[in-house]
N, C-alpha and C positions, 0 to 999 in steps of 0.2 A: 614796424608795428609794435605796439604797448601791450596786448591783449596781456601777457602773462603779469601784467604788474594791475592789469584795473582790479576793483574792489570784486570778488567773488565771493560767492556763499555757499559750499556743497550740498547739493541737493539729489544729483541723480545716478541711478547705477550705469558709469560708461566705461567703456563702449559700449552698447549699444549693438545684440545682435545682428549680422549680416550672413542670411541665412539664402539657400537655393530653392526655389519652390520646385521638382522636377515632376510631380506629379499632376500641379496643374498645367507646370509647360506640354508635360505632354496629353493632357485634357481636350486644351485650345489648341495644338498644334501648331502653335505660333512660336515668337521668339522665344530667348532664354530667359527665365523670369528669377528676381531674386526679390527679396525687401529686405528694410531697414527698419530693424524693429524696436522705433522709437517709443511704442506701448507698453515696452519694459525697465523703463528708466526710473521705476521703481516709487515716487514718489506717488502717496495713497492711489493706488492703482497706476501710475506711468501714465507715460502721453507727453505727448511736445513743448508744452508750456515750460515742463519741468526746467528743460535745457536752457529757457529765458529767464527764468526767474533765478537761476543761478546770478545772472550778471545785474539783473533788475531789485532782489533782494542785500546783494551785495553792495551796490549803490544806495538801497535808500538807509541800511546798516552806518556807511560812511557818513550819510547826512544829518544822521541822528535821529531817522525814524523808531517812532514807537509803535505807529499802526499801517496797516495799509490797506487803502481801498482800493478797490477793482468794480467792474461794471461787465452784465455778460445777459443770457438768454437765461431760464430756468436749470436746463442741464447743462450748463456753461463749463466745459471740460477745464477752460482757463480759468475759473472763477472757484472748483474744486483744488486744484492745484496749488490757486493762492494762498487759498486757505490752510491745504499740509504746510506749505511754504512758514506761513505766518505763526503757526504752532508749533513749528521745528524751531523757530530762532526764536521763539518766549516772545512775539508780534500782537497786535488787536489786529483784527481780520474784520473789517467792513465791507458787502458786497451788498451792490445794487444789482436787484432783477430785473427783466421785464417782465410783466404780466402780475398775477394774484396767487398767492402763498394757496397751492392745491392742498387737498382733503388729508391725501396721504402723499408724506414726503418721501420718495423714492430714488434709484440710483445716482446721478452726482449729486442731488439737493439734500437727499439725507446725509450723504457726507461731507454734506458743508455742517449738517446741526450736527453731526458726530466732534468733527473738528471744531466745534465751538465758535466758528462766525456767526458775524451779527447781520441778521439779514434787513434789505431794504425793499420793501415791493414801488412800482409803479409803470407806469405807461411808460413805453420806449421816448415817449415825444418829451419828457420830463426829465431823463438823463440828466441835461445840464443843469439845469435848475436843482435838480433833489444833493448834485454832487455839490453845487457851492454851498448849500443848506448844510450839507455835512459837513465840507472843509471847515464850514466857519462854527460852525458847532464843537469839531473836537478842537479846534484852536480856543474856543472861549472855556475847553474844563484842560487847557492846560497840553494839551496831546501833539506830538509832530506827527500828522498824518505822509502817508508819501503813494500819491497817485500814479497805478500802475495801470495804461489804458485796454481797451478791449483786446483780448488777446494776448496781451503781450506785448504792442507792437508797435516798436520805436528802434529807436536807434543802438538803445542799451541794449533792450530785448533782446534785437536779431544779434547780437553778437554770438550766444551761443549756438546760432545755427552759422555763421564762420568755423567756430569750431568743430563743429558738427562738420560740417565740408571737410576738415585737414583731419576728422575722426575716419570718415569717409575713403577716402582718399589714403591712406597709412594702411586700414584694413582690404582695400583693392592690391594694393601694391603687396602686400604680405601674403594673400592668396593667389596671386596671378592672375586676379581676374581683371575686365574689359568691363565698361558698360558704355554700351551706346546712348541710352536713354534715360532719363531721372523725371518719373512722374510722381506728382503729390498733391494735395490739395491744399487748397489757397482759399482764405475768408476775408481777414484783416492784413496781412499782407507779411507781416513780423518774419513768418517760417521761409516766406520764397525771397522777402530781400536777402535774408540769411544767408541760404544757398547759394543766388546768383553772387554773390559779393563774395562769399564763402567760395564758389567755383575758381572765380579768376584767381582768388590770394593763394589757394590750395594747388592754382594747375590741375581742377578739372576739367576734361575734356567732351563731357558727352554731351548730350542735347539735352534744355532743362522745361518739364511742360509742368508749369501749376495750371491745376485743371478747377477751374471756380467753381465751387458747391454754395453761392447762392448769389451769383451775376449771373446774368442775358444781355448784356448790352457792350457789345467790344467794339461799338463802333466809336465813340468820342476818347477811348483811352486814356479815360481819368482813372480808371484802379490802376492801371500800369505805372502811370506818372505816381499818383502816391507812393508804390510800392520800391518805385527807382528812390525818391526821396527817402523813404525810409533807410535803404541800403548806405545812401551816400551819408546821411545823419550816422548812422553806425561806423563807415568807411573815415568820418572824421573822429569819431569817439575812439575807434582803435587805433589810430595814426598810420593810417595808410592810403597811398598815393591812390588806388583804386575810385573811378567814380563811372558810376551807373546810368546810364540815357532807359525811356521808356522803350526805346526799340529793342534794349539788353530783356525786357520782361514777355516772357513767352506764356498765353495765356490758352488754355483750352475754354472754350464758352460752347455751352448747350445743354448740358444736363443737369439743370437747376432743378427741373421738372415742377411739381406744383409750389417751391419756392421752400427757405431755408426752414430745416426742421422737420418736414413731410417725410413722410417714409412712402415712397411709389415701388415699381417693380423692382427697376435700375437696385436700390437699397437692400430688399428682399433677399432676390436671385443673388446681388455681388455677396452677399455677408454668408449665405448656405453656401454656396460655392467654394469660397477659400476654407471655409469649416472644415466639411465635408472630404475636402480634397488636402488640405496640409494641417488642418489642427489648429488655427489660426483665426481668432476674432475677433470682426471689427467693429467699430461702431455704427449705427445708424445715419448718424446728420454729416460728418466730417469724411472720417476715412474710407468707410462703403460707400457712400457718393461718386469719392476719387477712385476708387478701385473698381466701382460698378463701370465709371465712364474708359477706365483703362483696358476692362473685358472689351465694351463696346468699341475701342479704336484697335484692338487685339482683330477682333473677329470681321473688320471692314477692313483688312490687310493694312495696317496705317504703319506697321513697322515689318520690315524684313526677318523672315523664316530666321535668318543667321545673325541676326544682331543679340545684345540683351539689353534687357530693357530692368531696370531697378525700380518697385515701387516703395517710397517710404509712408511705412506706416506710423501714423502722427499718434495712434491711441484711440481714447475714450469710449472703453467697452464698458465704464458704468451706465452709460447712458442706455445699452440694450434695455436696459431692468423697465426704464421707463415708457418705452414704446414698446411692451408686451405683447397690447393687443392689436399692432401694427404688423407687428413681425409675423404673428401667428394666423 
């Protein structure tokens, strides 16, 4: 493998806590519970992106960018991220929304206008269109723009979640500890090619579930096949023999609940819970969703009293600020 010679750009504080919940374990009286507290990776507020745009910054540094656009939801934890990213390396920071510039700009969107990006409103359905509109816009005043897709999530991206796997992986083996289980949440797909591709290269062993916070539908297994592509796209970016089938992609599907963004019970109960019980908190749309659905397979006996089970925490607790009146 190449990984230590590709283009990199430091961005995040690692390692990357690996901490024991022993308060919730014994809460749920279920297995042994740990996480991986990727919400502290330090970049404006931490979160998972971070660890991609290390490889995705670093690449488009090499190519001669001078700006970078991304594309995301309103509280888009990735689209915040870009943005520290893009003002760390002296960057233009372009970011496409969906939806309409609200009244007051609150948790990640006010620190997109903190960080000084340029924002873009429009309908989801208009993405592609508004992005060639821009490409050929900063090309016409002269600018190398370098398109960085939703999430993070490509081939470059997931590389730092390889790393992340043998960060993983180094910090088990130093502690003595086992996991049986590695649950997380999955949207675009960047964070779980990562892992699984990251698993085999590192010699993890455990069992890998991205639990979808905003699919219903596993029966035609197209997110899995994208997410295998994505892996093998990185798996040749790194130089490594490793390639990924959609049966490698282990997907939990059902607790989308009223659909991405919605804060329901599941959100609620999981975010007071891990508070409450270890000091510990998550976001609303991403990581409480996964963590809500991990209580929920905890408490329908889905993993053994004696196993342990690792949840990684991906970030985005600015976004509480914005769903206020959800929470409350």
């Amino acid at each position: 493998m190449q990984i230590n010679s590709l283009p990199r750009y430091p961005l995040a504080h690692l390692p990357t806590p690996l901490e024991e919940m022993p308060a919730l374990t014994r809460q749920l009286a279920g297995p042994k519970l740990l996480i991986k507290r990727d919400d502290q990776t330090g970049l404006a507020l931490g979160g998972n992106k971070t660890r991609k745009l290390e490889f995705l910054l670093g690449d488009a540094l090499a190519k001669g960018a001078d700006t970078l656009i991304t594309l995301g939801a309103v509280q888009s934890n990735h689209c915040r991220q870009t943005a520290a990213a893009a003002a760390k390396a002296g960057l233009r920071c372009e970011l496409i929304l969906n939806g309409k510039r609200p009244d007051l700009a609150n948790g990640n969107l006010l620190l997109n206008e903190i960080l000084g990006a340029n924002l873009h409103w429009i309908d989801r359905s208009q993405r592609a269109a508004k992005l060639k509109e821009l490409d050929a816009q900063l090309h016409a005043q002269g600018r190398k723009p370098y398109l960085i897709p939703v999430g993070g999530s490509n081939g470059v991206g997931a590389t730092g979640y390889v790393v992340a796997m043998q960060e993983l992986v180094a910090q088990l083996k130093a502690t003595g500890r086992h996991v049986d289980h590695l649950l997380f949440g999955s949207s675009s797909g960047g964070t779980q090619a990562g892992i699984v591709l990251g698993a085999r290269v590192a010699g993890f062993t455990g069992q890998l579930h991205g639990l979808s916070i905003d699919k219903n539908d596993p029966e035609h297994f197209e997110y899995e096949t994208e997410v295998a592509q994505i892996a093998n796209d990185c798996a040749a970016y790194i130089g490594s023999p490793v390639r990924v089938s959609r049966d490698d992609i282990k997907m939990v599907y059902g607790y989308k609940g009223e659909g991405y963004g919605v804060v329901g019970d599941l959100e609620r109960d999981a975010i007071r819970l891990l508070a409450r019980s270890e000091g510990i908190v998550l976001d609303p749309v991403y990581a409480g969703r996964a963590f809500g659905g991990l209580v929920d397979l905890i408490r329908k006996g889905t993993f053994k009293q004696d196993e342990t089970v690792l949840f990684w925490h991906t970030g985005g607790a600015p976004a509480l600020f914005a769903y206020a009146a959800e929470l409350l």
